[in-house]
C-alpha positions in Angstrom: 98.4 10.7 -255.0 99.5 14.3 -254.1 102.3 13.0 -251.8 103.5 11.1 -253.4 103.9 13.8 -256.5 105.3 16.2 -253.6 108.1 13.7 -252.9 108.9 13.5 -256.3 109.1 16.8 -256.8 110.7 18.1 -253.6 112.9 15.5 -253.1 114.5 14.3 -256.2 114.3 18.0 -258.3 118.4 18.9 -257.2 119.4 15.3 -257.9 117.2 15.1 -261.2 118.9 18.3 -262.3 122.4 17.1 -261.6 122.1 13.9 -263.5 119.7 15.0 -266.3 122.8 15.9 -268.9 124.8 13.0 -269.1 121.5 11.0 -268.7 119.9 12.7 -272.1 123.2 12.4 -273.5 123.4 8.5 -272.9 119.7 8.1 -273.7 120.0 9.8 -277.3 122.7 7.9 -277.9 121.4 4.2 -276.8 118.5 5.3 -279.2 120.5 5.9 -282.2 122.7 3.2 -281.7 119.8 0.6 -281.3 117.0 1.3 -283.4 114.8 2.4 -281.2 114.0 5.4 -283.1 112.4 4.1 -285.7 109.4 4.1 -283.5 107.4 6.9 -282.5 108.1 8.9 -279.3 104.1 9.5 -277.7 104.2 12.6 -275.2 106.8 14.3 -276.7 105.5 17.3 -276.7 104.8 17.4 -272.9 108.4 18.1 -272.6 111.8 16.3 -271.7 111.7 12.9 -270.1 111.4 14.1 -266.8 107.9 15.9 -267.3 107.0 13.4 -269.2 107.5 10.5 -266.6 105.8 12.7 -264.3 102.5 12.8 -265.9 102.6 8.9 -266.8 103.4 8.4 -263.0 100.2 11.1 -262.6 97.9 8.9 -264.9 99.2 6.6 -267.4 95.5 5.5 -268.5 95.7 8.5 -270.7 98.7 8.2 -272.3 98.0 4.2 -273.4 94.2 5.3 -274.7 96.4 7.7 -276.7 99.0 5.4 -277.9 96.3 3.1 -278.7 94.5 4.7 -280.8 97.2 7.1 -283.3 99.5 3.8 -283.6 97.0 0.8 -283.2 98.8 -1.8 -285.4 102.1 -0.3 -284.7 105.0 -0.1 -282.2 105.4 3.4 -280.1 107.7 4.8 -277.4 106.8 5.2 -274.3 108.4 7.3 -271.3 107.2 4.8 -268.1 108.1 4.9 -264.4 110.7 3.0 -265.3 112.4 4.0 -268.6 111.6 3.7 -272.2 109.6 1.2 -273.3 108.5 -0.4 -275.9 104.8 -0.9 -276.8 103.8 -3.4 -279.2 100.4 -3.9 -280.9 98.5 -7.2 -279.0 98.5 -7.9 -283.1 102.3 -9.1 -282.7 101.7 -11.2 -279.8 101.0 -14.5 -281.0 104.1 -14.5 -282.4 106.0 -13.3 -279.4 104.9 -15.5 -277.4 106.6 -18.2 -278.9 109.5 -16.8 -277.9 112.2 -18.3 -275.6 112.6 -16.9 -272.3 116.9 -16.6 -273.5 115.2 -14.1 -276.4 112.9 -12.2 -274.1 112.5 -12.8 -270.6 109.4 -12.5 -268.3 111.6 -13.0 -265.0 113.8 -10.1 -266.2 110.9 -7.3 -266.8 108.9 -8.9 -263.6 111.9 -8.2 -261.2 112.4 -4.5 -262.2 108.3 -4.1 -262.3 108.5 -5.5 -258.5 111.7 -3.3 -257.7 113.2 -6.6 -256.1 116.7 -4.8 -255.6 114.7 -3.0 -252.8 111.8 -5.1 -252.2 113.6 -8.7 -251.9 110.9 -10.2 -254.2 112.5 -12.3 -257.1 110.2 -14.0 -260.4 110.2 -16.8 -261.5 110.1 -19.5 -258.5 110.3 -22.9 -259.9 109.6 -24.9 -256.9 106.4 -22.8 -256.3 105.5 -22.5 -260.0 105.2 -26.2 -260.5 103.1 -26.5 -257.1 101.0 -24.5 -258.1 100.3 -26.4 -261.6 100.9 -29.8 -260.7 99.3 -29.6 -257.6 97.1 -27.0 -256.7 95.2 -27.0 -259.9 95.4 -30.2 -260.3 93.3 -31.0 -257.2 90.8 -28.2 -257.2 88.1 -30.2 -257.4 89.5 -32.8 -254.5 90.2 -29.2 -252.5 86.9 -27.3 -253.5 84.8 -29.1 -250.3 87.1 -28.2 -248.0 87.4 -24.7 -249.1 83.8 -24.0 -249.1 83.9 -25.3 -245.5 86.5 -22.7 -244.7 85.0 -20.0 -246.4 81.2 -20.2 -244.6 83.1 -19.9 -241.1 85.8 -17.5 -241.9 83.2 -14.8 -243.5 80.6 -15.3 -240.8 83.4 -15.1 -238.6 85.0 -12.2 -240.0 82.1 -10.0 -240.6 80.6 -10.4 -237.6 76.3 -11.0 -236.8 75.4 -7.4 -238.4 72.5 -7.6 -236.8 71.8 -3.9 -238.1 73.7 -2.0 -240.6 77.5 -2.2 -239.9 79.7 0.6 -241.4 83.1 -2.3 -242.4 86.3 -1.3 -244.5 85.5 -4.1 -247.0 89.7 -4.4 -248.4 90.3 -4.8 -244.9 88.1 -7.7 -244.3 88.4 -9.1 -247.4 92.3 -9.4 -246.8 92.0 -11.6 -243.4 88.9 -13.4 -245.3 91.6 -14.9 -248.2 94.4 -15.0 -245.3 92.8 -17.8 -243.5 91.0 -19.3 -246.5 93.8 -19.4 -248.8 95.7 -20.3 -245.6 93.5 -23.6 -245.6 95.4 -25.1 -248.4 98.6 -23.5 -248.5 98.9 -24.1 -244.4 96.4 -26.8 -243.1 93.3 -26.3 -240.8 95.3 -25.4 -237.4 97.6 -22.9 -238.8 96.0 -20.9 -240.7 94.1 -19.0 -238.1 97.6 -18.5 -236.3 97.9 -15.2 -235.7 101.8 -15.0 -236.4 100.8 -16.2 -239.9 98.1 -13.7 -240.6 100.0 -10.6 -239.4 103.3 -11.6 -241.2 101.4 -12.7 -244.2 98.4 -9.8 -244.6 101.1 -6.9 -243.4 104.2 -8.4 -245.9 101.1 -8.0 -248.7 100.0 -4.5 -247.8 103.6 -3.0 -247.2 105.6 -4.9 -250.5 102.9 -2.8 -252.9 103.3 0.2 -250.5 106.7 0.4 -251.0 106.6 -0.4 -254.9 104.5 2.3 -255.4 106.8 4.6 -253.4 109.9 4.0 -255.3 108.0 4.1 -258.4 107.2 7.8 -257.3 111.3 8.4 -258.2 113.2 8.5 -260.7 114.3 5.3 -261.3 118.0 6.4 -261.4 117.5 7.4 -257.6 115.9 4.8 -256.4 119.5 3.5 -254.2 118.8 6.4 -252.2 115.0 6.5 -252.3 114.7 3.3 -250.3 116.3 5.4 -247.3 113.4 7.5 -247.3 110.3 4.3 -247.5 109.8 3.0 -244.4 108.2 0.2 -245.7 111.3 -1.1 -247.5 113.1 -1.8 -244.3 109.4 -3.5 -242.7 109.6 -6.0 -245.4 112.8 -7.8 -244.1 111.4 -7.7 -240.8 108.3 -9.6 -242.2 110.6 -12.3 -243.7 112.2 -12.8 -240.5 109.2 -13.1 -238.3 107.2 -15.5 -240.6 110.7 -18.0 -240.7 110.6 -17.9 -237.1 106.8 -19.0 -237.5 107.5 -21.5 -240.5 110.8 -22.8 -239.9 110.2 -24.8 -236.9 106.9 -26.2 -238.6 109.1 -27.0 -241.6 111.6 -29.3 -239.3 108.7 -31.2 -237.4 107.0 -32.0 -240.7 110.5 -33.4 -241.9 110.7 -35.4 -239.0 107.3 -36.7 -239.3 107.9 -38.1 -242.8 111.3 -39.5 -241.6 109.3 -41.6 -238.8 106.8 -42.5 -241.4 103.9 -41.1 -239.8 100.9 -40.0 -241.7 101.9 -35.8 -243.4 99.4 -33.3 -243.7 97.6 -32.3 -247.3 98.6 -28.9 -247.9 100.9 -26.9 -250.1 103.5 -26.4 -247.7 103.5 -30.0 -247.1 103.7 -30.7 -251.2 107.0 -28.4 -251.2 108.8 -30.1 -248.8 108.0 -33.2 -250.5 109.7 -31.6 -253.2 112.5 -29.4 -252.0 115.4 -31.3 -252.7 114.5 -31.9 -256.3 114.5 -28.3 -256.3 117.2 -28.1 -254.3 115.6 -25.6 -252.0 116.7 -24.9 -248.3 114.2 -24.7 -245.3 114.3 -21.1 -245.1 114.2 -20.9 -249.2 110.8 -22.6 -248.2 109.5 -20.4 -245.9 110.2 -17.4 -248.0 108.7 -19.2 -250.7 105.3 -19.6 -248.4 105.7 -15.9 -247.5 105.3 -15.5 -251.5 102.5 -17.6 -252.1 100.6 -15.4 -249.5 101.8 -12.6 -251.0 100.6 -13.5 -254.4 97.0 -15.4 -253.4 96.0 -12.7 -251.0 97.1 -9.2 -252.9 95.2 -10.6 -256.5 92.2 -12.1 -254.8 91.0 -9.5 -251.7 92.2 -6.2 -254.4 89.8 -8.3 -257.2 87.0 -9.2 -254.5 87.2 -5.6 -253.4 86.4 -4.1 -257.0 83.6 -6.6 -257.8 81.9 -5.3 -254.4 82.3 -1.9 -255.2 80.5 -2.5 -258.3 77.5 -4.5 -256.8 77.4 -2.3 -254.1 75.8 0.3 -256.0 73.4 -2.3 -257.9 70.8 -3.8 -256.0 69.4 -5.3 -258.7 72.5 -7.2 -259.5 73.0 -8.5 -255.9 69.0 -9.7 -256.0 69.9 -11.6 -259.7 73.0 -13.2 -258.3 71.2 -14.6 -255.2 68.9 -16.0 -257.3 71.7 -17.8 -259.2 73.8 -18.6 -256.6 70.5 -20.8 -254.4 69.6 -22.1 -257.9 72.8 -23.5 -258.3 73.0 -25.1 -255.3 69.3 -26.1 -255.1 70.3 -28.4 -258.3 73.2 -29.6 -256.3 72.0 -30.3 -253.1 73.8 -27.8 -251.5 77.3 -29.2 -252.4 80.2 -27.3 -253.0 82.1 -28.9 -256.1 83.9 -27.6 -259.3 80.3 -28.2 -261.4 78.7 -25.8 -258.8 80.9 -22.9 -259.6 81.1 -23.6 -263.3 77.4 -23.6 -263.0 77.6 -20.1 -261.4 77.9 -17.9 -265.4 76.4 -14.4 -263.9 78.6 -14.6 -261.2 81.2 -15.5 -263.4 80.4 -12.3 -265.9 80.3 -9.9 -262.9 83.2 -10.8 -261.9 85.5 -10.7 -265.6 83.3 -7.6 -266.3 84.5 -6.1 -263.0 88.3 -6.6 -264.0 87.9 -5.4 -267.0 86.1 -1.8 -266.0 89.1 -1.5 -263.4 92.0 -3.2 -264.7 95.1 -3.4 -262.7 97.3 -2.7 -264.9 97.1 -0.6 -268.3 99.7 -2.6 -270.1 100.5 -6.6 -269.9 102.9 -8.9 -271.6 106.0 -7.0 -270.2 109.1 -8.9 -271.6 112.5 -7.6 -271.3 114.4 -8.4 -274.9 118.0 -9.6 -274.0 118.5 -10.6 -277.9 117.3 -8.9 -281.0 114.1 -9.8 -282.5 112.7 -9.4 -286.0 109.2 -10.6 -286.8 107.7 -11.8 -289.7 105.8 -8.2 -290.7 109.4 -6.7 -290.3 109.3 -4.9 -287.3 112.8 -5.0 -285.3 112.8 -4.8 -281.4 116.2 -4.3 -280.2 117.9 -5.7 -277.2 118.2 -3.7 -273.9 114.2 -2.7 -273.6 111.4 -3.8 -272.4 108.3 -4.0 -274.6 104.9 -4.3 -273.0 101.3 -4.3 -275.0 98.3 -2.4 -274.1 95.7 -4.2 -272.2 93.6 -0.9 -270.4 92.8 0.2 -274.2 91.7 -2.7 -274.4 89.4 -3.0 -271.9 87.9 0.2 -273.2 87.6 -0.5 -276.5 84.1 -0.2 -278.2 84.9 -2.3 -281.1 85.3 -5.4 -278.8 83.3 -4.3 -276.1 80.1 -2.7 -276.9 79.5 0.4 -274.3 82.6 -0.5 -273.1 82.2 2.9 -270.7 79.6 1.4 -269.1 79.2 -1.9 -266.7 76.9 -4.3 -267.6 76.5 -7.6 -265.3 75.6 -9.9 -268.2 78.2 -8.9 -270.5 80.2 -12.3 -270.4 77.7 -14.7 -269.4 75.8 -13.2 -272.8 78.6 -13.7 -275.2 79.0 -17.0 -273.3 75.6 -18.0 -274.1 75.9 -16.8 -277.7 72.9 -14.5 -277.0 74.7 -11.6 -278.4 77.5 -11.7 -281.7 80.9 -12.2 -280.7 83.0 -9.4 -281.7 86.1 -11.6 -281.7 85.4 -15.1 -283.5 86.7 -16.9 -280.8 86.8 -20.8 -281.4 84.9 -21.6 -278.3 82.5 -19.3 -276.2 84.4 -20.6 -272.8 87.0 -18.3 -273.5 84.7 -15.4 -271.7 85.3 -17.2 -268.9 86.8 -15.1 -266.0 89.8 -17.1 -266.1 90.3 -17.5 -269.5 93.8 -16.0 -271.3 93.0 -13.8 -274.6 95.3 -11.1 -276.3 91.6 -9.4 -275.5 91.5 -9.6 -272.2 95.3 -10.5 -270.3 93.7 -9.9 -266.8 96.1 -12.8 -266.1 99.2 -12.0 -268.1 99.3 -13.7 -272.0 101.4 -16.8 -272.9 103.3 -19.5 -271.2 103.5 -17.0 -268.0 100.1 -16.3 -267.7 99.1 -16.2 -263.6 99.0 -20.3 -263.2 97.0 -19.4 -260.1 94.2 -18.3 -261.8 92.1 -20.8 -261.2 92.5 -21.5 -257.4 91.6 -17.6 -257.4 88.5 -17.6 -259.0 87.2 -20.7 -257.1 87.9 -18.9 -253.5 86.1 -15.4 -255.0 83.0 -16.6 -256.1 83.1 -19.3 -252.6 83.3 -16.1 -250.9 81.3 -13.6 -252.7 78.5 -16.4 -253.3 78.3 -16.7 -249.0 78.4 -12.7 -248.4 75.6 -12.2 -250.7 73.6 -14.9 -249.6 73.8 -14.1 -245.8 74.7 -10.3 -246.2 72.4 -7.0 -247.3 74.9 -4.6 -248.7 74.8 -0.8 -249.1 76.9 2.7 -249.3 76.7 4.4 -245.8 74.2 7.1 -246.6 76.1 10.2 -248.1 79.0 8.7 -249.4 80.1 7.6 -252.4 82.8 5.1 -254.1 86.7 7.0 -253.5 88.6 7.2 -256.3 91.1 4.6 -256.9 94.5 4.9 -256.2 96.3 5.2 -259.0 100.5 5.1 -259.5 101.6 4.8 -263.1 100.2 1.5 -265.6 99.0 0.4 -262.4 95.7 1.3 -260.2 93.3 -0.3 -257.2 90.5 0.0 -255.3 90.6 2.3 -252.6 91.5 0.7 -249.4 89.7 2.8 -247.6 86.2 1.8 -249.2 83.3 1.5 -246.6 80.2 -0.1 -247.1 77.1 -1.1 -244.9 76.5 -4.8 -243.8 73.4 -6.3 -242.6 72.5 -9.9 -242.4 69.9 -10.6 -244.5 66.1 -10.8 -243.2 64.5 -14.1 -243.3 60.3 -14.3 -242.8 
């Protein structure tokens, strides 16, 4: 975190102070001219824009708990990372989420949140959206065998006898684990475990958030020139290159195959092929779009697996309760992997929904970029040319929804699930606890018609893999050592890659 802070200050100070008239200038003016003034300005007295940038780049957790709390039911300003912004109360969401995309636009506020100027990455991929929901989801619980097959030889495989206690950088096992899992579906059986697909695939993850969280380090007026200066920018492109040369060829035989009639794998690569020229996408449109997919599956899942075993890690107690679930659960199903097995799995479940929400990834969701002006029904008038956002870390933290809300407590969800405790928010059904469920209390997975339609492929492949490390693994902090603090770069945080823990098989009479 301190580098990055040094870079901004050291490198961008001359250029900041060069541009920082005309900028103010055009800034007070945009205001006056669009509305935006009406709403309150939070940080303001930290300084100018530049100052107060710095400290949400420093720790924005703060700042929305703030926010959150003076305005509550009310619009504020915000000075982000990347501009003004607009945050709206989770109160006006229903409503904005009705929205067409033409009024405010998802794609638009995801591109400049990935920096895809610099980074290459674009939003809104149709061919791979609708894979994911007509397929992928679709067949879970055709695909949920074969995944479960996958997942007991990859993590035995991965993490190694352990025989004794074995010191392991969990993120970086974690990240080949849902490689060559998520690999199993998106790839097939034999290429998943090809190494040209696991170093393009694992390194193009690590290195696109490297580099986002570089640039987000500068101004975002000189970010043209701070992509000179991230070495990661430039590795991306060399990423894309190497996994067409893997995927292209694949993509041509597989064409060929269907063309001679012969029988065509059952995998998602294969399912967009069978659908690129409705799409009208090009072979190499398709092996970006793979690239993607692996870029999407493996960040979300390994970063989430990561923060649930840094919490268990430090409760034994846990770990010994889920075990118990987990050979309960399949005890009643004969050992059988299928979709009623994991549903069945509600502790597990909990631990994991309660470990996203004590380490969010974000502190703010629902970003929308407003390309026309919007008035809603209580009055409020968002004007075109920002991006509004809602809170979702205050959220989290919020007592009045989440009792001890400081604290992590393992049977959090599965309680409110089971109606054992009152439920603060009336829901309709008690489901929507549910680690995958989408609330305006919880938008782990985004809010509205572009909430993460992977959800649900994600949280079969965590608990598939969790439920196999705890049942064949002992698990503990190497002795003096402690969890490292996360790293942290604006609304956004994660676990700290560099998190070790001790492995052991477990000890059978």
């Amino acid at each position: 975190m301190e580098h990055y802070i040094e870079v901004l200050s050291d490198r961008s100070s001359v250029l900041i102070a060069i541009i920082i008239i005309p900028t103010t200038i055009f800034i007070v003016s945009h205001l006056l001219s669009s509305g935006a003034a009406q709403f309150p300005l939070l940080g303001g007295e930290l300084g100018n824009s530049e100052k107060r940038r710095k400290a949400f780049f420093a720790g924005a957790a703060a700042l929305y708990d703030q926010g959150y709390a003076a305005f509550r039911d009310k619009p504020f300003r915000l000075t982000t990372v990347d501009g003004e912004r607009i945050v709206v109360p989770t109160s006006a969401l229903d409503e904005l989420r009705r929205l067409p995309d033409e009024t405010i636009s998802n794609k638009e506020a995801l591109n400049k949140t990935v920096e895809n100027r610099y980074t290459g990455l674009h939003a809104d991929n149709k061919l791979l959206n609708h894979i994911i929901r007509a397929d992928l989801t679709r067949n879970l619980s055709r695909l949920n065998p074969r995944l479960g097959e996958e997942v007991a030889r990859t993590v035995d495989e991965v993490l190694g006898p352990c025989e004794d206690w074995t010191r392991v950088t969990i993120h970086q096992k974690f990240l080949r684990i849902v490689a060559i899992v998520s690999g199993q579906i998106f790839l097939g059986p034999e290429l998943c475990r090809k190494e040209e697909y696991l170093y393009a695939s694992i390194n193009y993850t690590v290195d696109v958030f490297a580099a986002i969280r570089k640039l987000k380090a500068w101004h975002h007026l000189l970010r043209p020139v701070a992509q000179y200066f991230i070495p990661e920018i430039k590795t991306l492109n060399e990423h894309r290159i190497k996994a067409r040369e893997f995927l292209l060829p694949i993509i041509k035989e597989r064409k060929a195959a269907a063309a001679a009639g012969q029988e065509l794998p059952d995998d998602m690569l294969q399912w967009m092929i069978n659908k690129a020229d409705e799409f009208q996408f090009s072979d190499q449109e398709l092996a970006d779009t793979q690239l993607t997919l692996s870029l999407a599956a493996i960040h979300t899942t390994s970063a989430t697996a990561t923060d649930i075993l840094s919490e268990l890690v430090v409760r034994p107690e846990v770990v010994e309760e889920l075990r118990g679930e987990i050979k309960e659960v399949l005890q009643r199903h004969d050992g059988v992997i299928h979709t009623q097995t994991l549903f069945e799995m509600k502790l597990l479940d909990s631990v994991m929904r309660e470990a996203q929400r004590v380490s969010p990834f974000n502190q703010a969701r629902f970003s929308r970029y407003v390309s026309k002006p919007v008035t809603l029904s209580n009055g409020i008038h968002l004007p075109a040319g920002y991006t509004i956002e809602s809170p979702h870390g205050p959220v989290m933290r919020d007592t009045a929804i989440y009792p001890d809300a400081d604290k992590f407590d393992a049977h959090r969800f599965a309680d409110l699930r089971a109606a054992r405790v009152p439920d603060p928010v009336n829901y309709k059904s008690r489901e929507q606890y549910q680690f995958v469920s989408v609330t305006k209390e919880n938008m782990s997975f985004g809010f509205g018609a572009h909430a993460c339609p992977g959800r649900f492929f994600a949280a079969n492949e965590i608990k598939l893999i969790l439920s196999r490390l705890l049942l064949q693994y002992d698990l503990r902090l190497p002795e003096g050592t402690q969890i490292p603090p996360r790293l942290i770069a604006g609304a956004q945080s994660q676990a700290n890659p560099k998190l070790q823990i001790e492995l052991r098989k477990v000890q059978t009479a």
